[in-house]
N, C-alpha and C positions, 0 to 999 in steps of 0.2 A: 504494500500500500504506500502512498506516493505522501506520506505525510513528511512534516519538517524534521529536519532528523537531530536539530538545536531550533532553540530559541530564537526569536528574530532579533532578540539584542545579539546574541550570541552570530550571529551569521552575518549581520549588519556592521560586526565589530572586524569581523572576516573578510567580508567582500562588500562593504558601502553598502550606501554609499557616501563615499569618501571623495572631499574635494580636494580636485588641482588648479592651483593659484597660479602657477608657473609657467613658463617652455619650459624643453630640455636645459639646462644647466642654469635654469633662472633668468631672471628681466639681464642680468647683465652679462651675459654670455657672449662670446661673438655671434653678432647675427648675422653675417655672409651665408650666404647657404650652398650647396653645390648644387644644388640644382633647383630651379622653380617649374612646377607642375602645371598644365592650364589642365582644369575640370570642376567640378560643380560641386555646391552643398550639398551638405546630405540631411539637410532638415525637408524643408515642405516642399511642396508641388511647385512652385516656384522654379526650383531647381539653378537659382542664381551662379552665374557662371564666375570663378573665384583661383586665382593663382598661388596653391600653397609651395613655401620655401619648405626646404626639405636641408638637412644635414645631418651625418655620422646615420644614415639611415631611421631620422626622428623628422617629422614635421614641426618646424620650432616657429610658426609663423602663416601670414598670408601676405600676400599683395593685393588690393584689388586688379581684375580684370578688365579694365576698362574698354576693350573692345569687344566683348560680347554683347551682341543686342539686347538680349531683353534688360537686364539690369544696371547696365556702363558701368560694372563698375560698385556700384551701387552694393550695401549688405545691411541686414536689421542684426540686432545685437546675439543671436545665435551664430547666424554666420560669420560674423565677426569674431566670437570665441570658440567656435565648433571645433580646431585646431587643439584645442586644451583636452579631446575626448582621446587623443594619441596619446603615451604613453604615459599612462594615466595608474596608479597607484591598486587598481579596483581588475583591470584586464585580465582576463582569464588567459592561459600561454599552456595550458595543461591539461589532459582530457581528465577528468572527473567521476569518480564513482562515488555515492551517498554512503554511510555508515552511520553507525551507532554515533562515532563519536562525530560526525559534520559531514565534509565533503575531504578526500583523501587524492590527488593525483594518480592517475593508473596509465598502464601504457595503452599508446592507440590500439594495438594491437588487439590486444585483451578488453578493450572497451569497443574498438568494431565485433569482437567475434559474442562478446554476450549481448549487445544490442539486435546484432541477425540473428542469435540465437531465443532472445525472448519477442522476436516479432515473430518467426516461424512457429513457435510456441502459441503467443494468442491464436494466430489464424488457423495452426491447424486444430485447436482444441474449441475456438469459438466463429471461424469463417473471417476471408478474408476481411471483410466489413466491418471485422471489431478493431482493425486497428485505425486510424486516423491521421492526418496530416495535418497542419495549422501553420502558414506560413503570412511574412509580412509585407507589405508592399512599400518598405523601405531600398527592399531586395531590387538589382538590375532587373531589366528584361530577360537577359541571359536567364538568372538564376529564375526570375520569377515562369518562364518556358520549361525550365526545367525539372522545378518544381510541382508544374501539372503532370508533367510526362513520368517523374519518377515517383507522384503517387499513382498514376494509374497503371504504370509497366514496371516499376520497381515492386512497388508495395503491394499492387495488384487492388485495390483499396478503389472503392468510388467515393469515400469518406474525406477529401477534401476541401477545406476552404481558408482564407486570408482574412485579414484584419482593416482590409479595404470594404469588408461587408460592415464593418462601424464607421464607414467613412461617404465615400462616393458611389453606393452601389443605388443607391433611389433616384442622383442623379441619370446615372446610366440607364435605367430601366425607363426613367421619363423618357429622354431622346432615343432610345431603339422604339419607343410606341409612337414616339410623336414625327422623330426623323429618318427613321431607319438607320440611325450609324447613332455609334455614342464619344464625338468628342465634342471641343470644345468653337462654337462655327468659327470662328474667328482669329486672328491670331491677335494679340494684347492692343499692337499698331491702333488696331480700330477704333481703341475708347477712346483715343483723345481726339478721335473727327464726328463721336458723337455731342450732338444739341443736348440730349436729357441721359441720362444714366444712371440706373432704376438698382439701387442694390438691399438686396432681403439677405435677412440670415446669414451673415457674414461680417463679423470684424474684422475688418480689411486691414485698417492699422496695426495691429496687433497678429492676425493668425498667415494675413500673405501682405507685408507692409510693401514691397514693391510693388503691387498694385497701384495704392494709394501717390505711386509718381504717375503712373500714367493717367490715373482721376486729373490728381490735380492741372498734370496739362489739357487736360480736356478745361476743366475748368478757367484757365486761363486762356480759352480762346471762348468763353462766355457759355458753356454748357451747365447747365441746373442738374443740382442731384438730390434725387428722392432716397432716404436711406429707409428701409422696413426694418423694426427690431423692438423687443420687449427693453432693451437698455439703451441709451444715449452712448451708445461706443464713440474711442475719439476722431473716428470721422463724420459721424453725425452730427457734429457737435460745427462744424463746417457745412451740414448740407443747408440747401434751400429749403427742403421742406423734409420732419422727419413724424413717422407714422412709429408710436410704441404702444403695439398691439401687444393683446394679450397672447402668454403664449399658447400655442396649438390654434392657432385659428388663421392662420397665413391661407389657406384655399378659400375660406371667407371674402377675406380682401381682394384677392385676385378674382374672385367671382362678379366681386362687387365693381370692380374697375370692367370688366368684360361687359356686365350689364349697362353699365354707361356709355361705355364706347360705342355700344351695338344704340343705348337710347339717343346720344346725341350726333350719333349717322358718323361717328369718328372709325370707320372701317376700310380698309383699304378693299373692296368689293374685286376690282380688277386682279387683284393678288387673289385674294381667297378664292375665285372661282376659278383663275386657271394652277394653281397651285397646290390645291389646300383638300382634303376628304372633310367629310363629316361636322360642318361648320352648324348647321343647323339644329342637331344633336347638343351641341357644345351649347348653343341660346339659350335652348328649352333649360338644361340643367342650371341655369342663371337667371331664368326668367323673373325670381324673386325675389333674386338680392339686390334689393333696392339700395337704395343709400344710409335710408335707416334701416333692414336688417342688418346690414353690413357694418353698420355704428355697433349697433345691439350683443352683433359677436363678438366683434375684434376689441371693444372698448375705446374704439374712436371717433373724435367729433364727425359730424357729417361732411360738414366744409372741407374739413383735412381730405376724407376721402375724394370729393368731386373733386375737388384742387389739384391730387393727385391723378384724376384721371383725365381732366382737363390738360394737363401740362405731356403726358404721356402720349393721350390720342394727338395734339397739333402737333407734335415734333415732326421734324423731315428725318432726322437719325436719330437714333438712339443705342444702347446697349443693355442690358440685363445682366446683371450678375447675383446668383446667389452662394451657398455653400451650405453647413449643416446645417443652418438654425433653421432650414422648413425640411433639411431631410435627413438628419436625427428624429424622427417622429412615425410613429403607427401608418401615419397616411403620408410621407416621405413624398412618396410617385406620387401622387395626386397636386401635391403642391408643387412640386417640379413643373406638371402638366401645366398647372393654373398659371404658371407663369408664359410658358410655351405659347398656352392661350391668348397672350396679353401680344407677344409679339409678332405670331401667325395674324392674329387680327387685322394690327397695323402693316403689315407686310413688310416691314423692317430687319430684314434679314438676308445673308447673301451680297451685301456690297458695301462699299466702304463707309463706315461711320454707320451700321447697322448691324447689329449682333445679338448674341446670347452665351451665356458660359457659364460653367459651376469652376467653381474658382477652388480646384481641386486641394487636399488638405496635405496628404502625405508624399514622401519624395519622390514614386514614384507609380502615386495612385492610378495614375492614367496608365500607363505601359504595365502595370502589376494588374488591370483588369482586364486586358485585350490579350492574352497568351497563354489562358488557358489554365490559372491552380485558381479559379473560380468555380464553383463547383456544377455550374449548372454551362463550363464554358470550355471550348476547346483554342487554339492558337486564332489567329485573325477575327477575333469577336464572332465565331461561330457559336453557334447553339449543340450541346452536346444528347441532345434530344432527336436533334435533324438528320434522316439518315444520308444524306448528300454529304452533310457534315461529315458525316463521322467516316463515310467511305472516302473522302478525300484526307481525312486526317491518318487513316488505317495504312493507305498508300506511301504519306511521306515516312510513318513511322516501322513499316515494315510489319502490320501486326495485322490481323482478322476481326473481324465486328465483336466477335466473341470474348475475344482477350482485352476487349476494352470498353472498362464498367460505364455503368449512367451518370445519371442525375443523381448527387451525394445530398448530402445536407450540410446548411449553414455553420459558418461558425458559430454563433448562441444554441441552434440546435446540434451540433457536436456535442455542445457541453451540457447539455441537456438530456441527449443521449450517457453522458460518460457517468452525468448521476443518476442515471436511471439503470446501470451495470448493463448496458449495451454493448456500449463500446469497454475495450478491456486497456488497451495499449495505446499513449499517442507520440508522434513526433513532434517537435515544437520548432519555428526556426523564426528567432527575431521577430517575437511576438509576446507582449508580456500580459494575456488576458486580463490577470487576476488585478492587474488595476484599469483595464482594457474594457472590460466587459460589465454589463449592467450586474446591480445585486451579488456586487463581490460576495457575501458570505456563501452563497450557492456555488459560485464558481471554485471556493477553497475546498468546499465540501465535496465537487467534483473532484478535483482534482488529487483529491488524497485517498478516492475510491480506484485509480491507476493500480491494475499489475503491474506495468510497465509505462514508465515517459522517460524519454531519453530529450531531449534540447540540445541545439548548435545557439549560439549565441556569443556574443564578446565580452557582456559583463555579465554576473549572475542577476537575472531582474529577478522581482517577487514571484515571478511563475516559475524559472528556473530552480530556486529554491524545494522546488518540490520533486523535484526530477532524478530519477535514479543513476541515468550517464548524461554526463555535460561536455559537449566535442567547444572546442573554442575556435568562433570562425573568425572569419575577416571586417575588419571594419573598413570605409566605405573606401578609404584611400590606401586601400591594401590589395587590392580587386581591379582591373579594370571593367568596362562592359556598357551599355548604355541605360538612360532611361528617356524615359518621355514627361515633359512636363506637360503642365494646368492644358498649354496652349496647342497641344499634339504637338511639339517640337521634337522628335529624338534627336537625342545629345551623346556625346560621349564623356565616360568617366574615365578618368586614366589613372596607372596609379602612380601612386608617388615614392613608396616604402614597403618594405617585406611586411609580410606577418613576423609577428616576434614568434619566440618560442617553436611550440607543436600548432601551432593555430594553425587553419587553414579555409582557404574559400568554399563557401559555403558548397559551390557546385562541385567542388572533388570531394568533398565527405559523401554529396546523392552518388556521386556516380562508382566510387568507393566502395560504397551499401548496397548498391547495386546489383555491382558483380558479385559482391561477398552473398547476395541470397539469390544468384544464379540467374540475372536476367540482365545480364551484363551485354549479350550480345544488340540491344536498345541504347544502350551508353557509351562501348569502347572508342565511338570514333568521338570524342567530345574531350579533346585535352585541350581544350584552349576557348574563352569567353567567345573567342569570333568564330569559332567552329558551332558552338552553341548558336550564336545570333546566325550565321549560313543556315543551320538549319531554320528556324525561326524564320528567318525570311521566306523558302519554301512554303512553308506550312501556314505562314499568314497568305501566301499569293493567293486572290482572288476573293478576300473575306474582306469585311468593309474595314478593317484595321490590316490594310496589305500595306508591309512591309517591303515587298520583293525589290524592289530598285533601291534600298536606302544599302549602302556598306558604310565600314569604318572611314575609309577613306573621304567616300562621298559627305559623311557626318562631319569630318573636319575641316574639310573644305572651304564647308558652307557654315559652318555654324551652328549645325543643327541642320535636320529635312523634316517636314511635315510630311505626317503621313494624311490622307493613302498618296503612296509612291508608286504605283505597280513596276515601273519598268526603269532601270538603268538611265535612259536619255530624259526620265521623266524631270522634272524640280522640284516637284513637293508641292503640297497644295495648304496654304495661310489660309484661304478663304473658303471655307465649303458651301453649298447650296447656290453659288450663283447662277444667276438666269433661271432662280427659281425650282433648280434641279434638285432632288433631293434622294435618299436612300432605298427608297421602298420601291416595289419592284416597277410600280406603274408610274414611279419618277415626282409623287405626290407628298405633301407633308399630310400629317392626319390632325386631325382637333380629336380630345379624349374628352368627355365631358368630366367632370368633377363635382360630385353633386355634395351637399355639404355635411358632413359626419363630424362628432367631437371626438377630441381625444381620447384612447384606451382609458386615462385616468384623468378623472375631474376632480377641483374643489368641491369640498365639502365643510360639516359642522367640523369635522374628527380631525380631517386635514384643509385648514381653509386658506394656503400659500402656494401660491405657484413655486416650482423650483426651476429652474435652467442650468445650464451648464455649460462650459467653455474652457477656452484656452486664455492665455495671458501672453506679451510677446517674449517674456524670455525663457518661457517652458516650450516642450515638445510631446505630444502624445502625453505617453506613460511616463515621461522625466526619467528613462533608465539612464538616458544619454545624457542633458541636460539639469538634471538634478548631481552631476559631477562635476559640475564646472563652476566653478569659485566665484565668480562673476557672475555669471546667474544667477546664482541662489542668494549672493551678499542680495541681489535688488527685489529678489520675490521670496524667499526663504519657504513659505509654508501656504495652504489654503486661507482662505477666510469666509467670510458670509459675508454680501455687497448685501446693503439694504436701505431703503429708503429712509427718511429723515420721521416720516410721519408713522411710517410702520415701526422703526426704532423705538418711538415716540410708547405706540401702544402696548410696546410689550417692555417698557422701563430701560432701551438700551443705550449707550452711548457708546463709543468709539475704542473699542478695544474690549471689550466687556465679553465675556462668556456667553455663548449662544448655543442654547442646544435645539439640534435641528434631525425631527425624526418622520421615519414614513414607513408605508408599511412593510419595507422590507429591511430599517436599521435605521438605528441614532449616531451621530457623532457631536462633538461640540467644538467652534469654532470661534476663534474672535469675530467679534461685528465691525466692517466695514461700513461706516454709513455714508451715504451719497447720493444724490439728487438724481444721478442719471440713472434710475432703473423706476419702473412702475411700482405704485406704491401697493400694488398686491404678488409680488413679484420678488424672489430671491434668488441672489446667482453665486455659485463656488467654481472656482475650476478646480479643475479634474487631474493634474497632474503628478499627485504624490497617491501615494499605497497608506494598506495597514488601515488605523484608527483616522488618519486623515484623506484616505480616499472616496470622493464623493458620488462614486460608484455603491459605493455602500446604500446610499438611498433610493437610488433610480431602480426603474422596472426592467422587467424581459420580456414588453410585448413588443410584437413583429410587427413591420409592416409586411402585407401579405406577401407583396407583390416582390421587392426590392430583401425581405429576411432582417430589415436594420432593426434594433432595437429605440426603443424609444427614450435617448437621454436627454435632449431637448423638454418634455412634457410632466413635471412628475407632479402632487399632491403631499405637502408638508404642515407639520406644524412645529413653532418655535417655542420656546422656552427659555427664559433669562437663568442662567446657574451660576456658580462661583467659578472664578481660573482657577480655584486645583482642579478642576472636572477636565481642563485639559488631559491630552494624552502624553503621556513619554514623549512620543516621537515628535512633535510638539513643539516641545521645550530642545532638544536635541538640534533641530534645524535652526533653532533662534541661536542656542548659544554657534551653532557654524557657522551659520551669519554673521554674528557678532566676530569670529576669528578670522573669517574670512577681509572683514570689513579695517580690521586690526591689521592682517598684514600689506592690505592696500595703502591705510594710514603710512605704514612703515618702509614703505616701496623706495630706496634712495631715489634721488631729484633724478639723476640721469634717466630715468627710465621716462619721464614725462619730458 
């Protein structure tokens, strides 16, 4: 059983995490380097293009890049310390077996042959199906191709899925219903040649801040910005006009702007009829939200909404951008749709200074969902249901329809499976659920029902901690390979430095485990990332995410290639849909109606607070990466509860005070942040610490049907004013490393400023 085998003080005191303050040899070291790297962050979808110095085979620095287009150059305060995640005090260099007394060093040897031997074990005692895959879309393309292929011809397993299903997966299901292809139509170019630029559910500033350059040049050639959001984030705080709806009710809004534009004849008719399915469908289910239903749901004034859809319908350009906050939710695809609606309407799509986009979250969301460790997806955003699909994919791969499983299950129902003694065994790769995933105490509790979890990883996260064998892979500048960012750009990553130690890249441990459980003849010709991506390219040709014309070369070239590429002499394609063309087979965009439903969980007497969730700009996800770096943490150390002045008010709180904050699936207690920018029925924490302070602990595990997201965006609380001892340990622990961190910046000699 897959339980802790110490203390989390005890494991935390072992493997962090612990911060680095430093480079290699300290602020005063010689900084010449021997060599500088051009390649890209490895935080968000962004994927900012960045030139690390490298010496004595250590990253001891960056440059900016300033000839990469999307960013010039340009970095937000992760990127700018991302470098501090290299040779870092906490890095795993040693394969890992669990014990009595923690976690002991073993040789690779003897930790590949009991990992092949307890996965042959589950399957043949409980069927292929009991074992599992969970992989992360931080991962290359490479790896992340690779990772579809080696659980279903490795593992033999239909049981996989990515941690891109907590992320961008409601996106991508809205645009395969609404456009038949799932990126992003535009490339970033466009927002600053739009008039109006409509952004929901998404702090731009904070979770993708290069955005936020190309807003404001749009702004500075006189374009108006509508921001949708239950909080005043700090680009709203700039817009022309901002809409803080309640949260769950963004399909509301967007229903309610579709009914006005359709009332006061703001439709682009000529578009929608020769372009567009289903338009008249789309009315009926809007026919009633008036201005004041639409008041009535969302909690906003009427004016604000007409205002908002007055200024939307007269544009001549515009752009659309959202991200999680409408698709972390139960009905995710629906509100994706509602938006789709807004701009199919206007026909604002397809040419310059016209667009749509989901302003994708993780490094390599975009390219980690088109190739296949999706569970429901094979290589070139194929359908692994489709049997064209699967005979074309059987072909590249050398294998029969039979040797190659269905449609798996999500990751929440993975883990849903594993506590329900379904699944027996699982694989884990850079993916740290347990602060990942909604109603952490369910997910520990899964997790410690494991016969067997083996994890690749580079630091031990809180899910690793549970894992029987720990292989240590590569971090991001130890790897070459590509990803795609927000804007469908593949790029290439290069690397800079060895693995230390026994570490190794992620795709030689699959292909390694491979051969070791005899299905090595699918993997042996794969020594090399672009041998991976060669294949990858084949196997995407003629799927709406065709790769086939992009190579290494052509990637450096250029800067990056937008896909679809099909062919070698192709260039890439920045702008999709123009002249109206679109994915679906009869070349038509579709309208999906959206008819109006509440959220899985509402306020009530018992819980009468909305809760929300987010990021902060100097965390990442799960903070496994980010929660190491000294600089970071000195500027956000711990959660909090953000709360309004008047809500404060009624429950006796003021500004650093003890808050305890519970729902029906767990308590925690938090200082109170109080602040005018969120609604005053309305609470927000981010989500990036574990344990007693992760704010996973409150949130639910309902689906969205269609897309599998869980619902972290939506949840039902109530507060409680308590005493600071009610804090927790870990708590207090991150103040006082703040406080030390903050102490040796004090102490930093002058030469380094």
């Amino acid at each position: 059983m897959s339980t802790l085998p110490l203390s989390q003080d005890q494991l935390r005191a072992q493997f962090g995490p612990h911060l680095n303050l430093a480079p290699p040899g300290g602020w005063l070291a010689d900084p010449t380097p021997d060599k500088v790297v051009e390649t890209h962050c490895c935080f968000c979808g962004q994927q900012c293009g960045i030139k690390l110095k490298v010496k004595d085979n250590k990253v001891i620095g960056f440059d900016p890049w300033e000839e990469f287009p999307f960013n010039q150059g340009k970095l937000c305060p992760k990127g700018v310390k991302r470098y501090l995640q290299g040779n870092h005090p906490d890095r795993l260099t040693k394969a890992m077996k669990r014990t009595e007394n923690g976690f002991e060093p073993m040789d690779w040897n003897e930790a590949m042959a009991r990992t092949t031997a307890e996965i042959q074990r589950i399957q043949q005692q409980h069927g292929k199906d009991a074992f599992a895959l969970l992989s992360g879309v931080s991962l290359t393309n490479e790896k992340s191709y690779l990772a579809g292929k080696f659980a279903r011809l490795g593992l033999q397993t239909r049981n996989l899925d990515y941690n891109g299903r907590l992320c961008m997966v409601s996106a991508g299901a809205g645009n395969k219903k609404a456009f038949g292809v799932d990126r992003a139509a535009n490339s970033w170019a466009d927002i600053e040649l739009a008039e109006v630029i409509w952004v929901t559910g998404s702090n731009v500033a904070e979770c993708s801040p290069i955005t936020t350059d190309y807003i404001w040049r749009a702004r500075d050639r006189g374009a108006l910005l509508i921001v949708v959001d239950p909080r005043i984030t700090p680009l709203a705080r700039t817009a022309d006009l901002v809409l803080p709806l309640k949260p769950g009710t963004d399909s509301a809004l967007t229903n309610g702007i579709l009914h006005l534009l359709h009332k006061w004849k703001l439709i682009d008719w000529d578009f929608v009829s020769a372009h567009t399915q289903g338009f008249e469908e789309a009315l009926e289910a809007v026919k009633d939200c008036t201005p004041e239903w639409t008041s009535q749901m969302t909690g906003l004034p009427v004016e604000a909404i007409e205002k908002a859809a007055r200024i939307w319908g007269e544009a001549k350009t515009s752009f659309l951008l959202h991200a999680r906050g409408i698709e972390h939710q139960s009905k995710g695809v629906e509100n994706v749709l509602g938006c789709i609606n807004m701009v199919l309407a206007t026909g604002r799509i397809g040419r310059p200074g016209c667009g749509y986009a989901t302003i994708t979250g993780q490094g390599n969301g975009q390219g980690g969902r088109e190739h296949g460790h999706k569970c429901d997806q094979l290589p070139g955003n194929r359908d692994i249901s489709n049997p064209e699909h699967r005979k074309y994919i059987c072909s590249v791969w050398g294998c029969t329809d039979e040797e190659l499983p269905g449609v798996g299950q999500s990751a929440q129902e993975i883990m849903n499976a594993i506590h329900a003694g379904e699944i027996k065994g699982l694989m884990l790769l850079c993916f740290n659920p347990l602060v990942s995933l909604p109603d952490s105490q369910f997910t520990r509790e899964a997790l410690s029902k494991l016969e067997f979890f083996v994890c690749l990883d580079f630091f031990l996260s809180e899910s690793a901690q549970h894992a029987d064998i720990v292989f240590p892979s590569a971090l991001h500048e130890e790897d070459e390979g590509t990803t795609t960012s927000a804007e469908g750009r593949v790029i290439k990553i290069n690397k800079a430095v060895d693995c230390p130690g026994d570490a190794r890249p992620d795709w030689q441990i699959m292909v390694e485990l491979a051969k070791r459980l005899g299905r090595g003849r699918f993997f042996d010709h794969f020594t090399s990332p672009e041998a991976i991506f060669n294949e990858l390219r084949v196997a995407s040709k003629g799927g709406t995410a065709d790769y086939a014309g992009i190579s290494y070369e052509k990637i450096v070239k250029n800067m990056g290639i937008f896909w679809p590429c099909p062919t070698e002499d192709h260039p890439g394609t920045p702008r999709l849909f123009e002249g109206g063309k679109f994915f679906h087979p009869d070349g038509k965009a579709k309208f999906i109606p959206t008819p109006w439903r509440p959220p899985m969980e509402v306020v009530d007497d018992d819980y009468p607070i909305w809760l929300t969730t987010g990021r902060v700009v100097f965390h990442y996800l799960s903070g496994t990466q980010t929660r190491r770096i000294g600089f970071l943490v000195e500027q956000c150390p711990h959660p909090y509860l953000e709360i309004h002045p008047r809500l404060a008010e009624k429950y006796g709180l003021v500004e650093g005070d003890a808050v305890e904050i519970t729902s029906r699936r767990g308590t925690m207690v938090l200082p109170a942040k109080v602040v005018k920018t969120i609604r005053p029925d309305t609470v927000f924490i981010p989500y990036h610490w574990a344990g007693a302070l992760s704010a996973n602990r409150l949130t639910a595990r309902h689906l969205d049907p269609v897309s599998k997201i869980p619902e972290f965006k939506v949840s039902a609380v109530r507060l409680k004013k308590t005493t600071k001892d009610q804090f927790s340990p870990e708590l207090a622990d991150l103040q006082r490393m703040a406080f030390e961190a903050r102490s040796t910046q004090s102490q930093m000699p002058e030469q380094v400023f």
